[in-house]
C-alpha positions in Angstrom: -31.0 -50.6 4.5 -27.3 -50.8 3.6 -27.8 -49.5 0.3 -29.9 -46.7 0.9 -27.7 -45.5 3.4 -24.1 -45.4 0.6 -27.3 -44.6 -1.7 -27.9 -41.2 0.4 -23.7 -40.3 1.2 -23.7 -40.7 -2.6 -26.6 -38.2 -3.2 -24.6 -36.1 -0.5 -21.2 -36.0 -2.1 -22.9 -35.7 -5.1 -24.3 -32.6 -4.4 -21.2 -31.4 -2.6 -19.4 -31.5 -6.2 -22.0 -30.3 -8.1 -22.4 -27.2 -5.7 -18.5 -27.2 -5.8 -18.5 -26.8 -10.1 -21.3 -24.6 -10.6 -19.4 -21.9 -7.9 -16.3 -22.3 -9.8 -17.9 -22.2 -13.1 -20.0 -19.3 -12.4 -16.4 -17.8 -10.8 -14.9 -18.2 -14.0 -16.6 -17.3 -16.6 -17.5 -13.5 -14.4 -13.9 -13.1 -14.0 -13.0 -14.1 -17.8 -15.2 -11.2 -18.7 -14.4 -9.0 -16.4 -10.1 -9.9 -17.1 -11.1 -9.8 -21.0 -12.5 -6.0 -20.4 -9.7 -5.2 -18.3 -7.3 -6.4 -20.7 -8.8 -4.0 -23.7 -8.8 -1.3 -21.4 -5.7 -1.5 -19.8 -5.8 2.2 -18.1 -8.5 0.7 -15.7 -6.5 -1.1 -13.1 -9.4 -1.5 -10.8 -7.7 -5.0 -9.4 -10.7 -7.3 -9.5 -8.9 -10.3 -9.8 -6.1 -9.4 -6.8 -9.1 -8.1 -4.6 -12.3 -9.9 -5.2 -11.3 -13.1 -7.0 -10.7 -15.0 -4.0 -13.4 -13.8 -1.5 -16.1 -14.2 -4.9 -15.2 -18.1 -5.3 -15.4 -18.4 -1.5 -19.2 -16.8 -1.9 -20.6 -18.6 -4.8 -18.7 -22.0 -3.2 -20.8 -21.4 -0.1 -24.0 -20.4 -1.4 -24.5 -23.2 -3.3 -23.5 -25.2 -0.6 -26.6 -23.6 1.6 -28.6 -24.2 -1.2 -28.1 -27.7 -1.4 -28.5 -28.7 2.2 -31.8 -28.5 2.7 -32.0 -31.3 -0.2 -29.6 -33.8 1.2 -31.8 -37.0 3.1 -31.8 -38.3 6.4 -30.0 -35.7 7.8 -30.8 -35.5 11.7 -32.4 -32.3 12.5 -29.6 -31.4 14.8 -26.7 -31.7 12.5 -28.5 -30.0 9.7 -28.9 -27.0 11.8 -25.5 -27.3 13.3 -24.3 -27.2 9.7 -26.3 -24.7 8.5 -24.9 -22.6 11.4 -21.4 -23.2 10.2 -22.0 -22.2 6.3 -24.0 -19.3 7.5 -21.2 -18.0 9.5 -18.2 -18.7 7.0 -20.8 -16.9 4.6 -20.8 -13.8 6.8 -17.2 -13.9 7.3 -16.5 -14.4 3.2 -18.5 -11.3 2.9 -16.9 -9.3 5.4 -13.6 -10.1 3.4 -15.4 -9.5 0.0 -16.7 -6.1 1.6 -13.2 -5.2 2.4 -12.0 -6.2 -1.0 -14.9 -4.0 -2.4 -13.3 -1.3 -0.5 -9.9 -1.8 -2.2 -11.3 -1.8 -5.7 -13.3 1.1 -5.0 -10.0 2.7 -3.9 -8.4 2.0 -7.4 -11.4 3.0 -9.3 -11.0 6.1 -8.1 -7.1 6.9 -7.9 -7.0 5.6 -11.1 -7.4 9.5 -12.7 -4.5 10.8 -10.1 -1.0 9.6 -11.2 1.7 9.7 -8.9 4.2 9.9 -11.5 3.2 13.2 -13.1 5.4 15.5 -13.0 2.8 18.2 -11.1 1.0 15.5 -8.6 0.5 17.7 -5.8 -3.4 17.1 -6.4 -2.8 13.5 -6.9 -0.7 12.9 -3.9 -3.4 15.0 -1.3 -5.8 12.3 -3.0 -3.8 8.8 -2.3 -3.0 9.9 1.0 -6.2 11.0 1.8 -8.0 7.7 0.6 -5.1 5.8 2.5 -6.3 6.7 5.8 -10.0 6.8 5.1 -9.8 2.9 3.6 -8.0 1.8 6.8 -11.1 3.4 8.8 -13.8 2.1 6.8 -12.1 -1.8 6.4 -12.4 -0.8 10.5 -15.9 -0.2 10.2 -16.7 -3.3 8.0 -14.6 -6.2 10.3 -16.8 -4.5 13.6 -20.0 -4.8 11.8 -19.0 -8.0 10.2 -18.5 -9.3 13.9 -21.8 -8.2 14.7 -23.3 -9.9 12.1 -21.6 -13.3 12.8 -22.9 -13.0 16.6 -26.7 -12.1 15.0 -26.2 -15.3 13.2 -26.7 -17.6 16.0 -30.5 -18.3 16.8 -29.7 -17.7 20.7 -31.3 -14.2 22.1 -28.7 -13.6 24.1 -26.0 -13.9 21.8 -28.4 -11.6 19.5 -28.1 -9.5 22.5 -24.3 -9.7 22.8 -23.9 -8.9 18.9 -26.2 -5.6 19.2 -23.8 -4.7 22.4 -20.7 -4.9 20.2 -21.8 -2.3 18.0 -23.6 -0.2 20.6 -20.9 0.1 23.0 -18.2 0.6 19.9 -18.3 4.4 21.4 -17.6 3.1 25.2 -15.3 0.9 23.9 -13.2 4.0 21.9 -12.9 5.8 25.2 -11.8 2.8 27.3 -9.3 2.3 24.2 -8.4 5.7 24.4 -7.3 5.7 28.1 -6.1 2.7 28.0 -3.7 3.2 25.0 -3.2 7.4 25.2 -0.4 6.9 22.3 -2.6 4.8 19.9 -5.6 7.3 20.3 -3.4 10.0 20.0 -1.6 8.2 16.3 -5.0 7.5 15.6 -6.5 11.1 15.9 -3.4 12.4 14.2 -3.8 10.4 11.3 -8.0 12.4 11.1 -6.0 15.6 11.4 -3.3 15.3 8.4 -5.8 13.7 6.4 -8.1 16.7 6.3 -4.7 19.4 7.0 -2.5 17.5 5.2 1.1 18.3 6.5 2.4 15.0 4.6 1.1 13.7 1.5 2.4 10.3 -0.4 5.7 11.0 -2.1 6.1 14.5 -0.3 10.0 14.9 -0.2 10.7 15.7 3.6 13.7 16.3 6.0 12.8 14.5 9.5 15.5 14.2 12.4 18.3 15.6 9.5 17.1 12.6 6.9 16.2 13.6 3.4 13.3 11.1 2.0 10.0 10.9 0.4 7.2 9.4 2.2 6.4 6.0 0.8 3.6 4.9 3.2 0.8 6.2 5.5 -0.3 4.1 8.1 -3.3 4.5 10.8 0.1 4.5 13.7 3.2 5.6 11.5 4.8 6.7 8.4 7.2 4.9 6.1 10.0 7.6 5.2 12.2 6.0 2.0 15.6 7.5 3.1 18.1 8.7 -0.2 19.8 5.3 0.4 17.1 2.9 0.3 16.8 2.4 4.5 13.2 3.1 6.1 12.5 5.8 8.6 9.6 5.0 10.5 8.0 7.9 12.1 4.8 7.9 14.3 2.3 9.9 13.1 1.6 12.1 16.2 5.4 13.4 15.8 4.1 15.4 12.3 1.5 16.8 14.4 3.5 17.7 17.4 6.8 18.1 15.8 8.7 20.7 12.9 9.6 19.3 10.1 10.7 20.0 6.7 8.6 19.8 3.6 9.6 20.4 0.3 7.2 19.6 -2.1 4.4 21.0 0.0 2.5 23.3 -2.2 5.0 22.5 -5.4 7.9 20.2 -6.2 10.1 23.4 -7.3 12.8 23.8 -6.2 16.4 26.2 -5.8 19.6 25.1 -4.7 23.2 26.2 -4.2 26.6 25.4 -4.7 29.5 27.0 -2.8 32.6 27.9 -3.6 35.9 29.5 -1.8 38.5 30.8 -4.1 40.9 33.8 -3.9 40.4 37.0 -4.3 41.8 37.4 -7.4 39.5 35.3 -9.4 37.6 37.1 -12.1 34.0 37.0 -10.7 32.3 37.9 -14.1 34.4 35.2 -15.8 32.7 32.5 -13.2 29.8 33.6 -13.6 29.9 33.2 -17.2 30.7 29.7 -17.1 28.3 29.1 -14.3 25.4 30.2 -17.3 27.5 28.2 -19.8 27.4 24.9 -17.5 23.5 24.9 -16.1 22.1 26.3 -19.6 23.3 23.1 -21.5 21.8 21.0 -18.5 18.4 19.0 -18.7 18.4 19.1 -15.2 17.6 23.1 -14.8 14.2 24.1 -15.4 14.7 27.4 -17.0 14.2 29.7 -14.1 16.8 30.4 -11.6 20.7 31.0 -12.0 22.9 32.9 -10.7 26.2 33.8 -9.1 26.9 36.2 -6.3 29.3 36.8 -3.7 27.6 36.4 -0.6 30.9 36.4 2.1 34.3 37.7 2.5 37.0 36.9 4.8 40.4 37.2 5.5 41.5 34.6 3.0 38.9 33.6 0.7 36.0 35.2 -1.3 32.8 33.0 -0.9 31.2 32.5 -3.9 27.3 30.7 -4.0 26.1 29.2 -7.3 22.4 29.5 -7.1 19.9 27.2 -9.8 16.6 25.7 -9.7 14.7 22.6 -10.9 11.6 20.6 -11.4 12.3 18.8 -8.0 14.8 17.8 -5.3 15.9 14.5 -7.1 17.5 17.1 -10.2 18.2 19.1 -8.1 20.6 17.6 -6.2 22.3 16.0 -9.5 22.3 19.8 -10.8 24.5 21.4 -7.9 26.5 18.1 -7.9 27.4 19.0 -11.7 27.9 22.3 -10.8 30.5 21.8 -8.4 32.4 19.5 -10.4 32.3 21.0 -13.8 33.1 24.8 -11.7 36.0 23.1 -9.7 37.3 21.8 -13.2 37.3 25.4 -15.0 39.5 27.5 -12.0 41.8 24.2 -12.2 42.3 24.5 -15.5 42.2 28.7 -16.2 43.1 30.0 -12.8 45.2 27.4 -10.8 46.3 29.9 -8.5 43.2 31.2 -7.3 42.0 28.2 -4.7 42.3 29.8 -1.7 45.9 30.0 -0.2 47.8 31.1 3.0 50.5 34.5 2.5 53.6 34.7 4.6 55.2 38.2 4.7 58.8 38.3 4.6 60.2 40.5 7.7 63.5 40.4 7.2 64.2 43.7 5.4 61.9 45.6 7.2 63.0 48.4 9.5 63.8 47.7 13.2 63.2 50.1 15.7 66.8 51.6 16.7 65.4 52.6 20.3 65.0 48.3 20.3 68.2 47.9 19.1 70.3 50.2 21.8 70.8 48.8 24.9 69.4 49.8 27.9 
């Protein structure tokens, strides 16, 4: 009796490893192929092993494993049920995660033609921020039905009951959620709204609450603003619907800029002007377009002076009216020291006094 019963656990774990090799062999040689293609055709990027690799070896693992069970002896009736219960679940749950990792590759497969690193990506950043939002709302999707699935799993009416509730009261729940949580409803529907307006897309450049930054990230409750200096502004996303803001790469990443100076009034304007040309002409940081100089103010001491120039985006452009101060600074310094701006004192002591002053009374 003894030895049929180590003679049955040995058949057991026996079939336990074998179930356990032939997933991870059937996991490895799918994924060999499928890294070998990616590797000859390195512009796919689809990320099969980052998304699915895991969630596949969890499926084939568990699917043998339910395959096997039936087979294994002298199992009592409750405990093969109760473990067939369990696999069945972690099955649905594996799948749920596979189903999300489906989404992601998906996602890749089709960004995959929209580079954010062109140098016109206006089309390709409407797209990533677009398919941002809409993956977060259909991973959403997947985990609720997923839940539902796990509560259909159970061979109890009323829990079958209880799982068919959770999806048909998703719609009461949404408007419970909503009045309970106004702010999260209102991020949530803002998020629908600039993903079919689109105010903001991925790597827009934007000014929010006086900081200059691009937007790195699109949540379903905030954006991720990468501020000039490397810090994080973290915005909600009900504030770009409610709010003014600056965009400047909305329709086109072109942009002008301007450099000011304030010299004297005896500074050659032609001459600066010339050397202005001189200066953003030899620059790879213009774009060909716009230059100029004009005097756009006068005052009682200075002439104001505003360097105008354009560029492919914000980033030159900055470096371009940097330049153009420094290199404009350095040519009055060297050819008209005199003509910063300065203060004039009169001398009064030869002037004429009034001789009715000067009598006395």
């Amino acid at each position: 009796m003894t030895y049929h019963f180590h003679h049955d656990w040995f058949f057991a774990i026996f079939l336990f490893c074998t179930a356990l090799v032939f997933a991870n062999v059937i996991h490895f040689v799918l994924f060999r192929l499928l890294r070998r293609k990616e590797a000859k055709e390195a512009h796919l990027g689809w990320g099969l092993q980052r998304h699915l690799g895991a969630p596949s070896r969890a499926v084939f693992f568990i699917t043998c494993v339910l395959i096997a069970l039936p087979v294994v002896p002298r199992l009592p009736d409750k405990l093969q049920d109760l473990l067939n219960q369990i696999f069945v679940m972690a099955l649905i749950a594996v799948l749920g995660w596979f189903a999300v990792g489906c989404v992601y590759v998906l996602q890749n497969v089709f960004l995959r033609r929209y580079d954010l690193a062109a140098e016109n990506n206006i089309q390709a950043r409407r797209v990533h921020t677009q398919f941002q939002l809409f993956r977060r709302m259909v991973i959403s999707f997947v985990i609720v039905i997923d839940l539902g699935a796990l509560l259909w799993s159970f061979h109890d009416p009323r829990i079958w009951h209880y799982g068919t509730g959770l999806l048909a009261s998703a719609g009461v729940a949404s408007l419970i959620l909503a009045t309970a949580a106004k702010s999260t409803a209102a991020n949530f529907l803002a998020g629908l709204q600039i993903a079919i307006t689109e105010p903001i897309r991925i790597d827009d450049v934007v000014v929010v609450q006086g900081e200059w930054g691009r937007i790195e990230e699109i949540t379903s409750a905030y954006v991720v603003i990468k501020i000039w200096d490397l810090r994080r502004l973290i915005v909600p996303l009900s504030y770009f619907i409610e709010n003014s803001f600056q965009n400047w790469s909305r329709e086109q990443t072109d942009i002008m800029g301007t450099a000011f100076l304030y010299v004297d009034y005896s500074v050659p304007v032609e001459e600066l002007r010339v050397e202005l040309d001189r200066i953003v002409h030899a620059s790879p940081l213009w774009d060909q377009k716009v230059c100029g100089l004009q005097v756009t103010n006068l005052s009682e001491r200075t002439m104001e002076l505003r360097c105008l120039m354009s560029s492919h985006n914000s980033s030159q452009n900055f470096d371009l009216r940097c330049l153009v101060r420094e290199k404009m600074t350095a040519f009055l310094q060297k050819n008209y020291p005199d003509a910063f701006p300065t203060t004039r004192f009169s001398d009064l002591s030869n002037s004429p006094v009034d001789s009715s002053a000067a009598q006395p009374s």
